[in-house]
N, C-alpha and C positions, 0 to 999 in steps of 0.2 A: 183117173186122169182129170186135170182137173184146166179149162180152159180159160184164160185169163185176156178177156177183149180190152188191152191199154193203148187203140189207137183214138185216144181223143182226150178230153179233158181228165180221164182219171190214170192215166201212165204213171204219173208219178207215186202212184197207192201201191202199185204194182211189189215194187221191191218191200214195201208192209206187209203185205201179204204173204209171199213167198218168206217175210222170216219169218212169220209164225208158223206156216208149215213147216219150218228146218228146226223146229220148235220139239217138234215129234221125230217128223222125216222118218223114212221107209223103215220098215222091219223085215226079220228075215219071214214072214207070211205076207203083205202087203207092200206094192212099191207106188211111192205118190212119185207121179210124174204130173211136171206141166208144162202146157204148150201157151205161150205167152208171145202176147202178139205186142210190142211198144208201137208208141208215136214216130212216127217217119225209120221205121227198123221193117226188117224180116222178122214173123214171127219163128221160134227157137222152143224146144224142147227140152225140159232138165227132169234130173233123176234126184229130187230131192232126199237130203241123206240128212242124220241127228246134227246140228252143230254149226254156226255161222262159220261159209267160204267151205262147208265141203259139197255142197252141193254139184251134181256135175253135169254137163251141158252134152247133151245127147246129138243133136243137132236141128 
């Protein structure tokens, strides 16, 4: 798991980051999940998977 603190000036890194892990994204032995917290949002939970837009939102 991998936790991503974007409630302040670096939110907008946030979505860079998250595609280079969908870069790899989970295997059938390892699941990267992250819990990502934006600027004025609830932080949210995703199940990152190989491939840009598959990644999926856990909650």
């Amino acid at each position: 798991m991998v936790y991503m603190a974007g409630d302040n000036n670096l939110s907008g890194a946030l979505s860079n980051d998250l595609g280079e892990m969908e870069a790899v994204g989970s295997t059938g032995l390892v699941n990267v999940v992250v819990q990502m917290d934006t600027f004025g949002g609830a932080a949210k939970r995703f199940l990152v998977m190989e491939g840009w837009g598959r990644t999926t939102l856990l909650f």
